[in-house]
C-alpha positions as semicolon CSV with decimal commas, in nm:
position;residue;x (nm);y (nm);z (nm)
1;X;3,635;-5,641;0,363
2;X;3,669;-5,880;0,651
3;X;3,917;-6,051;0,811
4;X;4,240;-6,187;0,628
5;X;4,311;-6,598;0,652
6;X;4,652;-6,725;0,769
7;X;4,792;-7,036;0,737
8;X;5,137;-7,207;0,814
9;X;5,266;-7,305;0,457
10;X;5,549;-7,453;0,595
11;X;5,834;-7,457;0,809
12;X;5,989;-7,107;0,712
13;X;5,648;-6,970;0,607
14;X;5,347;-6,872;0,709
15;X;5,045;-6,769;0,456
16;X;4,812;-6,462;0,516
17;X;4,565;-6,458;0,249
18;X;4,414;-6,097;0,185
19;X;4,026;-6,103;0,099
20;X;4,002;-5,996;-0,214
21;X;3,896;-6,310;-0,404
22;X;3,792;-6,278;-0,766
23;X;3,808;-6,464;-1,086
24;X;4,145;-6,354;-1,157
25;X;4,257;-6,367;-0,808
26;X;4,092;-6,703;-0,676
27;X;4,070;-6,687;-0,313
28;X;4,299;-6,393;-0,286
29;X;4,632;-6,259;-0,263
30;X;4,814;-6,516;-0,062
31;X;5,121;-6,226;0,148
32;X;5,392;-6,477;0,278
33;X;5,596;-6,396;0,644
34;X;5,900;-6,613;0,563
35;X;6,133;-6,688;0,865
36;X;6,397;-6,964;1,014
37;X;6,231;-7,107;1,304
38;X;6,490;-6,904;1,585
39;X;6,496;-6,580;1,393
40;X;6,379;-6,279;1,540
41;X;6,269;-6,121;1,217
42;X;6,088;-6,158;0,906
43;X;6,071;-6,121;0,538
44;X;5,710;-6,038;0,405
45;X;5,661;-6,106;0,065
46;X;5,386;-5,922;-0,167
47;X;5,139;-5,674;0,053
48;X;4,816;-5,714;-0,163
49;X;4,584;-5,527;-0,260
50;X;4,505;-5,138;-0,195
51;X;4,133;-5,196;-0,027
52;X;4,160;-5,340;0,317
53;X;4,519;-5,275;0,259
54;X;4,553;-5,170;0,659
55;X;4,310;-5,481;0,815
56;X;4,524;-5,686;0,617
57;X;4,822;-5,554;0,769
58;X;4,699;-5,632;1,123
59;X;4,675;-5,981;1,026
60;X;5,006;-5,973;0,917
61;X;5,127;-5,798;1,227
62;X;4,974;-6,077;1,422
63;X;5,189;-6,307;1,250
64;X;5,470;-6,148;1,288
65;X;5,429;-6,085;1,655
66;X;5,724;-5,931;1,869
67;X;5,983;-5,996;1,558
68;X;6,129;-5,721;1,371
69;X;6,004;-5,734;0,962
70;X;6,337;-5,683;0,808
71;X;6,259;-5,631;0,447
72;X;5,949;-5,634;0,239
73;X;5,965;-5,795;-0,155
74;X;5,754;-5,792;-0,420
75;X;5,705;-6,051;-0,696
76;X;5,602;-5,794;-0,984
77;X;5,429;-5,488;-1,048
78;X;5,027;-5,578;-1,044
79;X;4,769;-5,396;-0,820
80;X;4,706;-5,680;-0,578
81;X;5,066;-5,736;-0,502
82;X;5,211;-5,378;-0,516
83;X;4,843;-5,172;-0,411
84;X;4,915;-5,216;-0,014
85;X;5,321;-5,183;-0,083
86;X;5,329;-4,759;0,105
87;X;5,059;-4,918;0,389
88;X;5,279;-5,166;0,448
89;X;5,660;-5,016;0,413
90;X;5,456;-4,721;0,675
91;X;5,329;-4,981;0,894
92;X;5,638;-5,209;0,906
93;X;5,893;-4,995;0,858
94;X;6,111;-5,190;0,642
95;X;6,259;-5,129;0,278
96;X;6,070;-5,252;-0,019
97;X;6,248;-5,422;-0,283
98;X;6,135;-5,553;-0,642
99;X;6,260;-5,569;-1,047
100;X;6,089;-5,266;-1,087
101;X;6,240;-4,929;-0,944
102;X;5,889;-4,742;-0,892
103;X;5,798;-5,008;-0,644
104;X;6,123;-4,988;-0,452
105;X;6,143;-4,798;-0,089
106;X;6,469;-4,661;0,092
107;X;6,628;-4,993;-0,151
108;X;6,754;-5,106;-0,429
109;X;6,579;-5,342;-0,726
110;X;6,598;-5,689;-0,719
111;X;6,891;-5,861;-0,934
112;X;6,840;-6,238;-1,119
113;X;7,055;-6,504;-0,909
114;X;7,124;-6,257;-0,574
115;X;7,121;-6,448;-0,261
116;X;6,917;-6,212;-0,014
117;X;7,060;-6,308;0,385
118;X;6,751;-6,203;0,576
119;X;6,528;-6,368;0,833
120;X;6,772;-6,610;0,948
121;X;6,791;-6,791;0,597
122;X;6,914;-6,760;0,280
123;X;6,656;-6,643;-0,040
124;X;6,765;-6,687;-0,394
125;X;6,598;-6,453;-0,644
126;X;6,506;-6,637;-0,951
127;X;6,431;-6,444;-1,270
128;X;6,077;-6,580;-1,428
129;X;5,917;-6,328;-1,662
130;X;5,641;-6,396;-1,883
131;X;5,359;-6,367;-1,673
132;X;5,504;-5,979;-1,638
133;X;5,821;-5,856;-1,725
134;X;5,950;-5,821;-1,364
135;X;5,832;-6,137;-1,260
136;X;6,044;-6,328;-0,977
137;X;6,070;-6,629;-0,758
138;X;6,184;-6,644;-0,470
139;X;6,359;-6,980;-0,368
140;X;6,476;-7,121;0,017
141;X;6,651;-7,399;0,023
142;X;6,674;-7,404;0,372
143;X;6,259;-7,434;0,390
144;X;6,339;-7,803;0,359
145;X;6,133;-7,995;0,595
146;X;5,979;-8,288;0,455
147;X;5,765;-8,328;0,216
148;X;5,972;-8,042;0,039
149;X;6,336;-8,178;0,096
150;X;6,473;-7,941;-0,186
151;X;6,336;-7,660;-0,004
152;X;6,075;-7,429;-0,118
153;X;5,993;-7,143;-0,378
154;X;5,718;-6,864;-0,407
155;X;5,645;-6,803;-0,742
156;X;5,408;-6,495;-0,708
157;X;5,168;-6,538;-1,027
158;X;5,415;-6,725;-1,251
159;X;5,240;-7,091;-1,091
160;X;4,938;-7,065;-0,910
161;X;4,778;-7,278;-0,674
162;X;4,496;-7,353;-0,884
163;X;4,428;-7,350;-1,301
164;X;4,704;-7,183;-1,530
165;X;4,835;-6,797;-1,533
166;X;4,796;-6,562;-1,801
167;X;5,039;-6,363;-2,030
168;X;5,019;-6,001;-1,923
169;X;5,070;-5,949;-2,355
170;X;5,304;-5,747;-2,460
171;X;5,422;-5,669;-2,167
172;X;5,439;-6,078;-2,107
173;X;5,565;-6,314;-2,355
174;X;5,539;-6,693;-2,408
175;X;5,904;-6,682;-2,539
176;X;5,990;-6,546;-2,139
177;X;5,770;-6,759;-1,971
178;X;5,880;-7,083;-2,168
179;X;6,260;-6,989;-2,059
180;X;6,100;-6,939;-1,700
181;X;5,929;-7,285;-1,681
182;X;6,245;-7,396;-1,761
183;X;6,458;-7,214;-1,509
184;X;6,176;-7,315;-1,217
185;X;6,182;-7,679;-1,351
186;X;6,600;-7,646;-1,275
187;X;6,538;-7,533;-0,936
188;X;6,415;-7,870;-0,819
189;X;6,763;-8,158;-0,834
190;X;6,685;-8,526;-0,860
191;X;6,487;-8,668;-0,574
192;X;6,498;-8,324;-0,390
193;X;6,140;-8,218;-0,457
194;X;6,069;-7,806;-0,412
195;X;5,713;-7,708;-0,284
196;X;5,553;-7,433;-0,486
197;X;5,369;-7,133;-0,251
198;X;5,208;-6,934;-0,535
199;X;5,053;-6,589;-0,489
200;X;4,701;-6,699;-0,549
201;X;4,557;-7,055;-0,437
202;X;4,707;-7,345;-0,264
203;X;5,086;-7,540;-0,208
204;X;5,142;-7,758;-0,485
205;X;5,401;-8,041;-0,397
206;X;5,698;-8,032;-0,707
207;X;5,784;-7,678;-0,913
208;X;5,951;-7,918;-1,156
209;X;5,605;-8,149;-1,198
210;X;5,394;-7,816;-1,230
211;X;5,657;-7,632;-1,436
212;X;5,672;-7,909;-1,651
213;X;5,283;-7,968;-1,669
214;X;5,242;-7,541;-1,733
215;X;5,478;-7,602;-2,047
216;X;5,311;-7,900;-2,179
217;X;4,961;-7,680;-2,136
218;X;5,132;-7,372;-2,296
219;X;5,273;-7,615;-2,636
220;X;4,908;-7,771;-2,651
221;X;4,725;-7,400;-2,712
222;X;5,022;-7,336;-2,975
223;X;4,951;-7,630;-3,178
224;X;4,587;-7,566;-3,144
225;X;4,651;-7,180;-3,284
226;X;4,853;-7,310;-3,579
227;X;4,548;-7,510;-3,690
228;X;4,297;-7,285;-3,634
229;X;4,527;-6,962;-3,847
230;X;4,562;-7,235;-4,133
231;X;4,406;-7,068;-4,349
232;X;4,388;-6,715;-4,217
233;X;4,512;-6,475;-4,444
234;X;4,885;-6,332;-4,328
235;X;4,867;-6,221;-3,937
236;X;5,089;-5,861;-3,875
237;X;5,328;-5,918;-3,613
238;X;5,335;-5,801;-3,280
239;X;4,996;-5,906;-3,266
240;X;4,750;-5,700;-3,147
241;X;4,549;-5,834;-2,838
242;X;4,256;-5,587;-2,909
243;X;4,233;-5,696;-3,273
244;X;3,919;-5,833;-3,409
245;X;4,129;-6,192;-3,519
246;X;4,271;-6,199;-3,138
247;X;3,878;-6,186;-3,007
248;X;3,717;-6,402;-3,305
249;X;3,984;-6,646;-3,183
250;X;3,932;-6,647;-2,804
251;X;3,556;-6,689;-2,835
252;X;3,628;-7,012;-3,090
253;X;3,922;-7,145;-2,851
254;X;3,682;-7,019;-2,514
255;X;3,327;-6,973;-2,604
256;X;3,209;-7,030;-2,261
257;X;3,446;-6,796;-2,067
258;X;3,293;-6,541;-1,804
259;X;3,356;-6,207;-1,931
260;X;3,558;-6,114;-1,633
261;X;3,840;-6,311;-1,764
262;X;3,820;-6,222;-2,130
263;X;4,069;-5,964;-2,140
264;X;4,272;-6,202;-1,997
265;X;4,218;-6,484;-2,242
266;X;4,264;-6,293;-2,484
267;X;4,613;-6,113;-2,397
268;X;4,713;-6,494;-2,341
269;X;4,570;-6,617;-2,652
270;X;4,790;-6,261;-2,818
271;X;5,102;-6,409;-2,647
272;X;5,052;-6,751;-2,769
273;X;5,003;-6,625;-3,118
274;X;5,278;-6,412;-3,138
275;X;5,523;-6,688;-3,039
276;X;5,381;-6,932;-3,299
277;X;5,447;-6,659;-3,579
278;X;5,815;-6,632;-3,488
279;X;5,842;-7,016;-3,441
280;X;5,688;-7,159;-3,730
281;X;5,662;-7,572;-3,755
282;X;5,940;-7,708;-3,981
């Protein structure tokens, strides 16, 4: 692998993206060194991935510079988040926290709501499953240096930078991620726009216009779905994502799709369907 890109995402942040770009991943895993401006340590925020797990850490470390990392989070459970977490939490030196316990070091798990002190500012855990399970946001309103004056949140893979995330079915649910749109779409007040720093891709300017926008997307496929099943014969519930129905149904809704991103599709399209079943149309 070669060398990692960094980037200063904004006033409290600063972007290292880990190469390791794929379809799923776009340009790869974006790691995130959040810090008030006068602090003399730093919160890093999803390692990466496992290969070039250690070059990636040295462009990290040259972020970081003579500051102290003071804790290390993780936004949930998937290989190019959690795959560099023990190169990291060795390197660094600092407790690892997340929803789930197996990806925890010398910490606790992350609680929905808790207001983390750390790095000179304040970080407000916000509970978003759907994409995963443990999926969280994390959310500083003190990052609030125009154009974000609400501040700013990192969503991990809930909103990316670029397209629309998929539904990690079953583990993921459209039901969770609905709630979560919602939730992200609160974050943002009236006139106090939040910027979005997703885990994959670029800033987007308003969580509450992308939130908003992911929703809308999300409602369109369901209506879609219902036509399409119209006159399927009687679908079992929980759907199965493998099933024959699931894949005849991807390949009419995405008969173009790279293969790559098939499975995917497909536990999205699972997801979808399943919701639709328990919320029929009155």
């Amino acid at each position: 692998m070669s060398s990692s890109t960094t980037l200063a995402s904004s006033q409290f942040t600063f972007r290292v993206t880990q190469d390791n770009p794929s379809g799923m991943t776009l340009s790869g895993t974006n790691t995130y060194v959040i810090a008030a401006p006068t602090a003399d340590s730093v919160v890093i925020v999803d390692p990466g991935f496992p290969q070039g797990a250690a070059e990636h850490a040295d462009a990290v470390a040259q972020v970081i510079g003579d500051r102290s990392v003071e804790l290390i989070l993780v936004t949930h459970h998937h290989h190019d988040h959690t795959g560099a977490v023990d190169t990291f939490h060795e390197r660094f030196g600092a407790p690892v926290r997340a929803v789930a316990e197996q990806w925890c070091r010398q910490a606790s798990v992350l609680l929905a709501n808790e207001v983390i002190s750390a790095a000179g500012t304040q970080i407000r855990v916000v509970a978003t499953p759907g994409h995963t399970s443990d999926s969280v946001s994390f959310f500083l309103p003190d990052d609030d240096a125009a154009p974000h004056p609400g501040g700013t949140v990192l969503t991990g893979d809930t909103i990316l930078g670029e397209g629309t995330t998929m539904l990690d079915y079953p583990d993921g649910t459209l039901d969770d991620y609905l709630a979560s749109m919602k939730r992200l779409r609160d974050v943002e007040g009236a006139g106090r726009q939040v910027a979005v720093l997703p885990a994959h891709g670029p800033t987007l300017d308003s969580v509450a216009r992308t939130a908003k926008d992911y929703s809308d997307h999300r409602m369109v496929r369901v209506d879609q779905l219902r036509e399409m099943i119209a006159d399927y014969p009687q679908i079992p519930t929980p759907v199965d994502w493998e099933s024959v129905t699931v894949h005849d149904l991807s390949m009419q809704l995405y008969p173009k799709l790279p293969e790559v991103v098939r499975t995917p599709a497909k536990k999205t399209l699972a997801a979808t369907l399943e919701y639709l079943l328990h919320n029929p149309k009155e």
